[in-house]
C-alpha positions as CSV (number, residue, x, y, z in Angstrom):
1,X,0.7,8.0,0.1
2,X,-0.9,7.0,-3.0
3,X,0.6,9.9,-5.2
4,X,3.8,8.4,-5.9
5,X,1.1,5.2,-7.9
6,X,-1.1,7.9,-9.1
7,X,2.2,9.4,-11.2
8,X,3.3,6.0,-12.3
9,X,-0.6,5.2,-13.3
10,X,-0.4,8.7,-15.6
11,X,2.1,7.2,-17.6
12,X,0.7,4.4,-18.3
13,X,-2.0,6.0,-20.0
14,X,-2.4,4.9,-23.8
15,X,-2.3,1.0,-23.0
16,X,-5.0,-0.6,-24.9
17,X,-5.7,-4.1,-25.2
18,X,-5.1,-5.8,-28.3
19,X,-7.3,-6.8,-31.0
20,X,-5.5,-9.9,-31.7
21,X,-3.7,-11.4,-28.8
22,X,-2.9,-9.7,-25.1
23,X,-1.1,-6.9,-24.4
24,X,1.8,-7.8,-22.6
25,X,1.8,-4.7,-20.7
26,X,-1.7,-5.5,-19.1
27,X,-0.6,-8.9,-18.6
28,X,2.1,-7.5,-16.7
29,X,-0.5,-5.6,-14.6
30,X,-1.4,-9.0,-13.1
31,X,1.6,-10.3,-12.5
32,X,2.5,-7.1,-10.6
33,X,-0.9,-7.8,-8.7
34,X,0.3,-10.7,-7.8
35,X,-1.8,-12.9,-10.4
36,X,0.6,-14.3,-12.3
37,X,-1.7,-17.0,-13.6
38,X,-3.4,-14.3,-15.5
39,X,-2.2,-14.5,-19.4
40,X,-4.8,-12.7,-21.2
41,X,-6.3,-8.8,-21.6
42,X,-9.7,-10.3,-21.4
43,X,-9.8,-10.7,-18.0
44,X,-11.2,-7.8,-16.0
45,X,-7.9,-5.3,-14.8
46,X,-8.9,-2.3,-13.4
47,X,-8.6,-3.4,-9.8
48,X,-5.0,-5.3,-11.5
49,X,-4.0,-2.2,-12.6
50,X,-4.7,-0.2,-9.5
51,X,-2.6,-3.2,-7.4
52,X,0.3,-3.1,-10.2
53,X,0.4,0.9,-10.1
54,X,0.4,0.7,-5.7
55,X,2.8,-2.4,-6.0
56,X,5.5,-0.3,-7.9
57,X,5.3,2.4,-5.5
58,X,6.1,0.3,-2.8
59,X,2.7,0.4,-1.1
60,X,0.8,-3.2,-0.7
61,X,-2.9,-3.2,-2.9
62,X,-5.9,-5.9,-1.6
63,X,-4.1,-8.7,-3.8
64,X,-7.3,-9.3,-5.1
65,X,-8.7,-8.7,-8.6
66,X,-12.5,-7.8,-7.4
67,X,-12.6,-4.1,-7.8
68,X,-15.2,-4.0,-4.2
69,X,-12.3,-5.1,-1.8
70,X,-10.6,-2.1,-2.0
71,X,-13.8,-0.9,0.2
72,X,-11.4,-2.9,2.6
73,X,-8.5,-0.7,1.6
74,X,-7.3,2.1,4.0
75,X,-9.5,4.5,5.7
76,X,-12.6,6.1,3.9
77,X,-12.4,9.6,2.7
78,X,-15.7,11.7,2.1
79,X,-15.9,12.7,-1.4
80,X,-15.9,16.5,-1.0
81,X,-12.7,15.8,0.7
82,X,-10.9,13.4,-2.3
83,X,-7.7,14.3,-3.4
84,X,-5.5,13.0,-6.5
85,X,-4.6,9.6,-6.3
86,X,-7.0,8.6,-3.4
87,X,-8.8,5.5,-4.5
88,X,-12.5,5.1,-6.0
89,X,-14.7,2.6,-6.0
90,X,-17.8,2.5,-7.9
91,X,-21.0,0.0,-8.7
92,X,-21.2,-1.7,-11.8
93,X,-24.4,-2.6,-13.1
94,X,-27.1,-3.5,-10.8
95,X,-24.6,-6.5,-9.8
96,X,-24.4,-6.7,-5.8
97,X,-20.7,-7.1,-6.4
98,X,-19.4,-6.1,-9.3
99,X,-17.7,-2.5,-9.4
100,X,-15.4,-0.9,-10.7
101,X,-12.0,0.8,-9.1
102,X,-9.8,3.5,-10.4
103,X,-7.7,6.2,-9.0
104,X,-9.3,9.8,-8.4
105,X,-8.6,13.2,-10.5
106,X,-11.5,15.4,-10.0
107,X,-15.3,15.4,-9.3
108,X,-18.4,17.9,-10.1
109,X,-21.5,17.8,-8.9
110,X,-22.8,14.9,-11.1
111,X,-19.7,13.0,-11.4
112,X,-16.5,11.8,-10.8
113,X,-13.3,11.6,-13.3
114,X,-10.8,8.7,-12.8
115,X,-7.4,7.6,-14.0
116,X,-7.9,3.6,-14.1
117,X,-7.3,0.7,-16.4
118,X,-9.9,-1.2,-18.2
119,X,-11.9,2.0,-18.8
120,X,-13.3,1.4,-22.2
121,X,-10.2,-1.0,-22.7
122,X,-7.4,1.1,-22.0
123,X,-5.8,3.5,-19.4
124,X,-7.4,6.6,-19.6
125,X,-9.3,9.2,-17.7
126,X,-12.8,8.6,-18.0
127,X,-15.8,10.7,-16.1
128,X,-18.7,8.4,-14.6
129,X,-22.0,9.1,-13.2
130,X,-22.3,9.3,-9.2
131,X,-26.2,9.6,-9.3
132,X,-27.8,6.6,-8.4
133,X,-25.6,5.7,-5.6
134,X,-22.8,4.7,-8.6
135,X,-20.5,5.6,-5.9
136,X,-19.8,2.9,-3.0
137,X,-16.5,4.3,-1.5
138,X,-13.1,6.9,-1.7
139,X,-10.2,5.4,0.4
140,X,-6.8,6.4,1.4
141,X,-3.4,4.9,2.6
142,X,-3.5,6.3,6.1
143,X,-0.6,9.0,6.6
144,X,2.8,7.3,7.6
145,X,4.9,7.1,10.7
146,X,8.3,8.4,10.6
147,X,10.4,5.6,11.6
148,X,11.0,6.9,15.2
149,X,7.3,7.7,16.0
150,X,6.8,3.6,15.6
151,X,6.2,2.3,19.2
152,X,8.4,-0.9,17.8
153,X,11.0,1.6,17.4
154,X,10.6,3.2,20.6
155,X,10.3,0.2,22.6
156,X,13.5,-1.1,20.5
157,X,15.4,2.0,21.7
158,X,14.3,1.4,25.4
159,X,15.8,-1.5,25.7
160,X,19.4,-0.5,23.9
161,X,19.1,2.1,27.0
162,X,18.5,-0.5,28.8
163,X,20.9,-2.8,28.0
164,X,23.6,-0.2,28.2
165,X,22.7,0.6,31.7
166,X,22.6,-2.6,32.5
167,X,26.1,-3.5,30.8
168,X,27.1,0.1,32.4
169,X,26.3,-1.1,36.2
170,X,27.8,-4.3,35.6
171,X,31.4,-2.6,35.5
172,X,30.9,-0.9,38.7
173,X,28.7,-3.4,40.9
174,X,30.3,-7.0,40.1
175,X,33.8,-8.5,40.1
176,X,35.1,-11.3,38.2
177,X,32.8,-13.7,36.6
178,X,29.3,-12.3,37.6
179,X,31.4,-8.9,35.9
180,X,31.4,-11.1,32.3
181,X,28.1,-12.8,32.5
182,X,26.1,-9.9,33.4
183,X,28.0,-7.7,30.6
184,X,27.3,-10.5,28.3
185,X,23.2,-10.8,29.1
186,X,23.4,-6.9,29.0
187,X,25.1,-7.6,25.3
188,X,22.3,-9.8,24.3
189,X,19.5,-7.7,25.3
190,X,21.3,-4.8,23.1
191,X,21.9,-7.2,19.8
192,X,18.2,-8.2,19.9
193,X,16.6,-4.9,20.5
194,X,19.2,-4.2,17.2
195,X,17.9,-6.7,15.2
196,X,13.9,-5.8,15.8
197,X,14.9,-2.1,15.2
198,X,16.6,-3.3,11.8
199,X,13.6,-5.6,10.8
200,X,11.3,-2.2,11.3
201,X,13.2,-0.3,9.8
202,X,13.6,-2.4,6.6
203,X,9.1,-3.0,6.8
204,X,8.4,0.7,6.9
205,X,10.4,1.5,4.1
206,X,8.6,-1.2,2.3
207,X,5.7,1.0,3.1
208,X,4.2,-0.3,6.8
209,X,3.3,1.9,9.0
């Protein structure tokens, strides 16, 4: 879920940018985004800041720096439904494609309160206008698997059972040679479904699904 960014994103709040130079702390907010060739504070960063904030919390952002492709960004939530932390995404302007993104804290009937970076500057909770169709979208990282409701997990486990049934009928069928090289297959089959079961283990703590 996106609490664990919205907390890191709360105390962050009080980063300005600098008069005179970058802040290195907003700089860093690209880096995290993954746009590392970004050097300066001048640069648009709220949708860097909402990447960096998702990226320490172990959850993957859009990689992008256009606030609009986080409309791409997990599943749509309706806004009388929006919860801290779910992600907001608003027009800017009367641009076709400039917005603005930000995390969510609380909404009335006339607008909307986020916790985002580059709001007048700095990280800060700042209310904006819904009226006028301000507001283009609310999304949120779909609720997680546990590790053994994964159908790569499951699948993994079938064949270990598998294997081991195989290895198991092996002892008591074969004789000999066909005894070795059937235990051996059987042995295979178990190391691979082992491995794949490892390497889903290690991508759903890394925050996949």
């Amino acid at each position: 879920m996106t609490n664990k960014a919205y907390n890191l994103a709360v105390g962050e709040i009080g980063t300005v940018e600098w008069a005179d130079g970058s802040n290195p702390k907003v700089v860093q907010y690209f880096k995290d985004a993954g746009h590392a060739e970004v050097k300066d504070d001048e640069t648009a960063w709220c949708a860097a800041f909402v990447g960096a904030m998702l990226k320490r919390a172990g959850l993957s952002g859009t990689g992008k720096l256009n606030a609009r492709s986080y409309l791409d960004w997990g599943v749509p939530v309706e806004l009388d439904d929006a919860r801290e932390g779910d992600i907001v995404i608003l027009k800017r302007g009367n641009s076709s494609w400039q917005g603005h993104v930000g995390f969510f804290v609380r909404a009335d009937d006339k607008s909307v309160t986020l916790l985002g970076g580059n709001q007048s500057n700095a990280v800060n909770r700042k209310s904006f206008s819904i009226s006028g169709a301000q507001l283009l979208g609310i999304r949120r990282l779909p609720e997680r698997k546990s590790p053994a409701q994964s159908s790569t997990m499951q699948a993994s486990a079938v064949q270990i059972a598998s294997g081991a049934g195989a290895g198991v009928a092996a002892v008591g069928a074969l004789d000999g040679t066909a005894q070795i090289i059937a235990l051996a297959l059987a042995g295979v089959v178990i190391l691979a479904a082992l491995w794949i079961m490892r390497e889903r283990l290690k991508k759903w703590a890394g925050g996949d699904r």
